[in-house]
N, C-alpha and C positions, 0 to 999 in steps of 0.2 A: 435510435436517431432522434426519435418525438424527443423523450425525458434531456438527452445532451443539447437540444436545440433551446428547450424551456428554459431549462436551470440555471442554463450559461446564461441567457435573456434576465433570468431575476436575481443572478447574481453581478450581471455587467460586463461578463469574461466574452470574447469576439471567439468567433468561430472557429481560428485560426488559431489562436492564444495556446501555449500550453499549462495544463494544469496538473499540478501533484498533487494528488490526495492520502489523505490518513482517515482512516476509521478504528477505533477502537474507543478504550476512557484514554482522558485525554489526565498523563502523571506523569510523574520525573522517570518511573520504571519504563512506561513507557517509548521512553527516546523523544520526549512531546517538545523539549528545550533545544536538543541537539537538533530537531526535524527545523523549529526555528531558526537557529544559527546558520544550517547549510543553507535555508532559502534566503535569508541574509543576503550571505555570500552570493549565491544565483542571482540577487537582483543588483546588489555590487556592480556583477560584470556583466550583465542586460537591463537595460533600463528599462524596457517594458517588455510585454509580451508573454508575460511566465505567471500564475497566480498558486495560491496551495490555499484547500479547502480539509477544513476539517470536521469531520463529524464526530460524535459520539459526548458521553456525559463528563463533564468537566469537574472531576476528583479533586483537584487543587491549586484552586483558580488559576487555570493555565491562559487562559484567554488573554488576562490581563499581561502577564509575562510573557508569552507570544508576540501579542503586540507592540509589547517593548523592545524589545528584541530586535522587531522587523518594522522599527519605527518611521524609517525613510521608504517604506513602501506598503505600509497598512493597510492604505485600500487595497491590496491584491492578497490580502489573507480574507479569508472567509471561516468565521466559525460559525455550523452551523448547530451543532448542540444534538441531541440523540437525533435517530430514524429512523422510522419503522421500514424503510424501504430502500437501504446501503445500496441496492442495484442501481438505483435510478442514479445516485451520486456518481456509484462506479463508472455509467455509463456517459456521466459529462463529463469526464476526467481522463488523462492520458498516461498516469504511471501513479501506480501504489508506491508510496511509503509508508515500510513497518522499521521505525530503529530501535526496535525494545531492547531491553538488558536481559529479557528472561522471558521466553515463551515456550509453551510445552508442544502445537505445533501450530506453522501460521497459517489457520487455517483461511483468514482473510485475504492471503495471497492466493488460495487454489479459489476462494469467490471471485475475485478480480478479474482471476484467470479466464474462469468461465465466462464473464461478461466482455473477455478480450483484451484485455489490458495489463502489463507487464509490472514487475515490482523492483523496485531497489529495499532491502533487508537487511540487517546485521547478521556478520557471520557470526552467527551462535547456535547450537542444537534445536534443533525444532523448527528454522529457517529456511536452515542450508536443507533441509530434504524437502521445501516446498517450492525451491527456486534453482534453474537452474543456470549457473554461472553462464553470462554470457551467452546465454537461448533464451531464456525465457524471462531476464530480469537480471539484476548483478546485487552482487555482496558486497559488503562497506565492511570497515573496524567498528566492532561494534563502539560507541563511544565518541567517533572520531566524525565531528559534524565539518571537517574538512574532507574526507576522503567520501560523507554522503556526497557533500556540494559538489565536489568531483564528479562523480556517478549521475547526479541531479544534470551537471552539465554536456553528458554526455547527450541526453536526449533533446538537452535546449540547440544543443551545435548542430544535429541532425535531426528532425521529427522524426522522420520516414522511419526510425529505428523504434518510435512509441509501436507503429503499427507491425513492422515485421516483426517483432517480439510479442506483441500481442498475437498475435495470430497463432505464434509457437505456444505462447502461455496456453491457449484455447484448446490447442490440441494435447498438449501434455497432461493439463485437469480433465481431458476426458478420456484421454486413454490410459489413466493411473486411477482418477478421482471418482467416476461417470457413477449413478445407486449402485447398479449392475457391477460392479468394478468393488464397491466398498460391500455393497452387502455379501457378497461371495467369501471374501475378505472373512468377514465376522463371520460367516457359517463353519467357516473353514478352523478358525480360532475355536468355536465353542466346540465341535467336533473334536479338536484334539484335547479341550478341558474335559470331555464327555471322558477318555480315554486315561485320563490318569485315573491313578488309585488312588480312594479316600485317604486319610489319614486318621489314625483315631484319637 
């Protein structure tokens, strides 16, 4: 509650405000153009009240296209550039966006999770296992920054849906994701590599 109360304050976002976040590098792979476009769209059709905060290291100068993009509402983008501390981000923030084209697995959707907060993701391999349609967050076309801004709009029509989904995100990263839960996991993995036969 400290870190959401601060950050909002030095970024200018009100208490109330919703805000989308992205962490990752910010590339076309990404989905860093498309993430643009749907928020676009979101302020299109709310004039105020909605911001999207970006963190992470800026691969191809996206900042500058970004804010071209979302040029009738620039001040409600925030880029903030790498950080050693994504939690504190997470936790001024009301919904993860990941629209990548290619991820192996999101794992920045089961951190979000943990700090409570819900995701919209493209439906692609390594997403859809980290999100659950409709519990815990929703799936988009990957590509399709009309059907994010959809998805994006679903949380601006209702808040109350950032938190009950957050809540669900919370519990599903800790009764799938929790060390306990992963490291058992790998013990169990190397135990069955122990068990094959060499090869020569």
């Amino acid at each position: 509650e400290e870190a959401r109360r601060v950050i909002r304050h030095e970024l200018g976002i009100g208490s109330g405000e919703m805000v989308f976040f992205f962490l990752g590098r910010l590339n076309r792979d990404k989905g860093v153009l498309d993430l643009a476009r749907a928020f676009a769209g979101v302020c299109a059709t709310v004039n105020d009240g909605v911001h999207l905060i970006l963190a992470g290291p800026d691969e191809e100068n996206m900042e500058e296209k970004v804010l071209e993009i979302c040029s009738r509402c620039a001040e409600r983008v925030h880029v903030t550039g790498p950080t050693n501390a994504p939690e504190r981000l997470m936790s001024a923030s009301d919904v993860l966006c990941l629209p990548s084209y290619r991820e192996g697995f999101g794992l920045v959707v089961i951190e979000a999770a943990a700090v409570g907060i819900p995701s919209i993701g493209s439906r692609i391999y390594g997403i859809t296992d980290a999100i659950e349609e409709g519990v815990t967050g929703f799936l988009f076309e990957m590509g399709s920054h009309h059907d994010l801004m959809l998805k994006m709009m679903k949380f601006v029509e209702d808040p109350s849906l950032a938190r009950k989904m957050g809540e669900r995100a919370r519990a599903f990263a800790l009764a799938r994701f929790s060390r306990d839960e992963v490291i058992a996991a790998m013990v169990q993995y190397y135990r069955v590599l122990a068990r094959r036969p060499r090869s020569s």
